[in-house]
C-alpha positions in Angstrom: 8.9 -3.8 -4.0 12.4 -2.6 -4.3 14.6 0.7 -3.8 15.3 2.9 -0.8 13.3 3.6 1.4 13.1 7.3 3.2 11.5 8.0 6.0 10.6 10.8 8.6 9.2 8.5 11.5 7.1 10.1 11.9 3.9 7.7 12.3 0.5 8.2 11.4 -2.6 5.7 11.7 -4.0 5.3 8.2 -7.7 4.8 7.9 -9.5 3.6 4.8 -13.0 4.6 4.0 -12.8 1.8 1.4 -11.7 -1.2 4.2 -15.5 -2.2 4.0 -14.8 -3.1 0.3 -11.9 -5.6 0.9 -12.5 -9.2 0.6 -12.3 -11.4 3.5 -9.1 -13.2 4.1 -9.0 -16.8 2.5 -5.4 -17.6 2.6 -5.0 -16.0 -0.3 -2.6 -13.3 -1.9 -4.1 -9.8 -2.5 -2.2 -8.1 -4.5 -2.2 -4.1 -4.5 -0.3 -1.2 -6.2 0.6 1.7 -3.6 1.5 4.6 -4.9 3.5 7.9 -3.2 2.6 11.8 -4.1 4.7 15.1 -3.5 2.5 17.3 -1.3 4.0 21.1 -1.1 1.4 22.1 2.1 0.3 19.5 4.6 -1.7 22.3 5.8 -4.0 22.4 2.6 -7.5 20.6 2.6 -6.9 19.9 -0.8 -4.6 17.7 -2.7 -3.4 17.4 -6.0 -2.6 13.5 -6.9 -1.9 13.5 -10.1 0.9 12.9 -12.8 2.8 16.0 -12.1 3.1 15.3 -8.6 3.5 11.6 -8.5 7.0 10.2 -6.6 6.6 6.9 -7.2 4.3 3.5 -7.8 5.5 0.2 -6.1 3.7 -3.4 -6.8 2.4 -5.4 -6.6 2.6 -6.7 -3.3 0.7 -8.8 -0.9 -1.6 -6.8 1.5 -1.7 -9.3 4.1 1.9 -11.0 4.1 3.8 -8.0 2.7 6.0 -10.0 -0.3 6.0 -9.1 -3.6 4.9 -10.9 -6.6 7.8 -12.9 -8.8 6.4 -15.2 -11.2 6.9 -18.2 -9.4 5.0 -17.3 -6.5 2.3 -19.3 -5.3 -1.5 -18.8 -4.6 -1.8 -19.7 -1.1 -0.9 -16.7 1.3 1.2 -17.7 4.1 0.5 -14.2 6.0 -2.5 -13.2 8.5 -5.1 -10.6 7.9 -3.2 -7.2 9.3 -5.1 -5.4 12.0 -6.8 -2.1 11.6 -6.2 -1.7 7.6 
């Protein structure tokens, strides 16, 4: 996960419907992809997320200690489980 960063600070609590899905921590990487969209109306109930409007895909990276993968990184996680992912 490298590059600039940009940022409004604006903060917002992100809630995931799919939470329920993740595996418990077990001192062990998980590695995800995130992935960033242009959106031209906030205001709009519905969203296009698709390749036209796609800024930018990072990853993988470690949900829980927040590093990203090189190929000399090791199994065992040395983060904690984040609170309210």
């Amino acid at each position: 996960m490298s590059g600039r960063v940009y940022s409004t600070g604006i903060q917002q609590q992100a809630v995931s419907k799919f939470a329920a899905a993740l595996p418990e921590f077990n001192g062990r990487h998980l590695w995800i992809f995130t992935g960033a969209w242009v959106v031209q109306n906030p205001a709009r109930s519905h969203h296009n997320f698709d390749m036209e409007n796609l800024l930018t895909v990072d990853g993988p990276g470690c949900l829980h200690c927040e590093q990203h993968w090189t190929p000399t990184i090791g199994a065992k996680c040395p983060g904690e489980p984040k609170e309210n992912r």
